[in-house]
C-alpha positions in Angstrom: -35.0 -73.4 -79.1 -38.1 -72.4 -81.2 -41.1 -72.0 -79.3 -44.1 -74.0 -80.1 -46.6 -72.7 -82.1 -50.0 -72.5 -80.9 -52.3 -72.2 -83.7 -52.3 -75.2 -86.6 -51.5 -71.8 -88.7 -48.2 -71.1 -86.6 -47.3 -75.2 -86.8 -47.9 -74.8 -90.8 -45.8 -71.8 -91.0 -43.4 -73.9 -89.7 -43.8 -76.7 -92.1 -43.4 -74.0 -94.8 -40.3 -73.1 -93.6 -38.8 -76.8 -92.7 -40.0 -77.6 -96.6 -37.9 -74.7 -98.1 -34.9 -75.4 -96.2 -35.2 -78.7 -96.8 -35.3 -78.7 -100.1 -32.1 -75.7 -100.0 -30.2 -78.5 -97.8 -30.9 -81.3 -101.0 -30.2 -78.7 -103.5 -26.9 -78.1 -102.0 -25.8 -81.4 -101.3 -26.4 -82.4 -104.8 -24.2 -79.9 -105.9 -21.1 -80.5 -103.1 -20.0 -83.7 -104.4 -16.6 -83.5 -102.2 -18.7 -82.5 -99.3 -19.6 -84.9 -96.6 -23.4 -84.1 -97.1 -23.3 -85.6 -100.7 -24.6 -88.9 -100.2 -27.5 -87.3 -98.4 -29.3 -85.2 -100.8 -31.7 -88.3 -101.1 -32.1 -88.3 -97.5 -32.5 -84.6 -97.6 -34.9 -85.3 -100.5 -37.0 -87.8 -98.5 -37.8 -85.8 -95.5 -38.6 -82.8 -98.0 -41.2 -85.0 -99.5 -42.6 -85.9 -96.1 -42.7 -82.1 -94.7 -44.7 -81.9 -97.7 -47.3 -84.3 -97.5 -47.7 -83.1 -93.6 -48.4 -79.8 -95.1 -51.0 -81.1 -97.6 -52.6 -83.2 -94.6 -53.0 -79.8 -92.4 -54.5 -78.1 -95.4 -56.9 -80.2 -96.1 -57.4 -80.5 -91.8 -56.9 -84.7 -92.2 -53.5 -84.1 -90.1 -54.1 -85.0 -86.2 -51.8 -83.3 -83.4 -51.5 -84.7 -79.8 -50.9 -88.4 -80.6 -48.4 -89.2 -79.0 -46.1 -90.6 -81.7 -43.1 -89.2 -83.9 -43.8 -87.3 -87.2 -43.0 -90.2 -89.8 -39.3 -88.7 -90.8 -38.0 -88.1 -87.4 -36.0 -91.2 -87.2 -34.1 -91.1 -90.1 -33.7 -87.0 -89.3 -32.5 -87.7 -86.0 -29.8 -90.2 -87.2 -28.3 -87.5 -89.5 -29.5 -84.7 -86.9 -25.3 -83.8 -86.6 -25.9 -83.0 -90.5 -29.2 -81.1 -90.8 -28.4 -77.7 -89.4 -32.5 -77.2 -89.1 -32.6 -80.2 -87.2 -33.8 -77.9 -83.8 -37.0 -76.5 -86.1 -37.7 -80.5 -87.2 -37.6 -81.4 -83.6 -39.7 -78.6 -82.6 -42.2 -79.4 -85.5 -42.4 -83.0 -83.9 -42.8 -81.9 -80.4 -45.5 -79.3 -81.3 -47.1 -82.8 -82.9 -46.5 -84.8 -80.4 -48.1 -82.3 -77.8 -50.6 -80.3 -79.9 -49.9 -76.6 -80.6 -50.2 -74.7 -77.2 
């Protein structure tokens, strides 16, 4: 398991990282169109485009930790969690929000 972070910096790096694999995972499933991830590059896409606007919301400090509730995408991710292979990093993401970082 990832630790959590314990800065907003550490949590962002984390975004960074969740964004650009992400988008690698899409990228990919466009491109396997025999592959069993193939119908999923706009699912892939989607919870891209929300890591994204979680990053934006942190740079510009509007993003609040410790509420509580899911990030946004972590329902659909954990419905096709047996297909994301950074689905540990997206649940650690959501638990460090969830929580606050340490």
């Amino acid at each position: 398991m990832t630790r959590l972070p314990r800065t907003a910096g550490e949590f962002l790096a984390l975004v960074d990282q969740a964004v650009f694999e992400m988008d690698e995972l899409a990228i990919c499933a466009g491109e396997d169109l025999d592959d069993e991830t193939a119908d999923l590059e706009p699912v892939f896409r989607d919870i891209a485009a929300a890591l994204r606007a979680l990053y934006r919301r942190i740079e510009q400090g509007r993003h609040v930790f410790a509420t509580g509730a899911d990030l946004p995408f972590m329902a659909i991710a954990r419905s096709y969690r047996h297909l994301i292979p950074i689905f540990q990093l997206l649940n650690t993401l959501n638990d460090a929000h969830r929580r606050g970082p340490e």
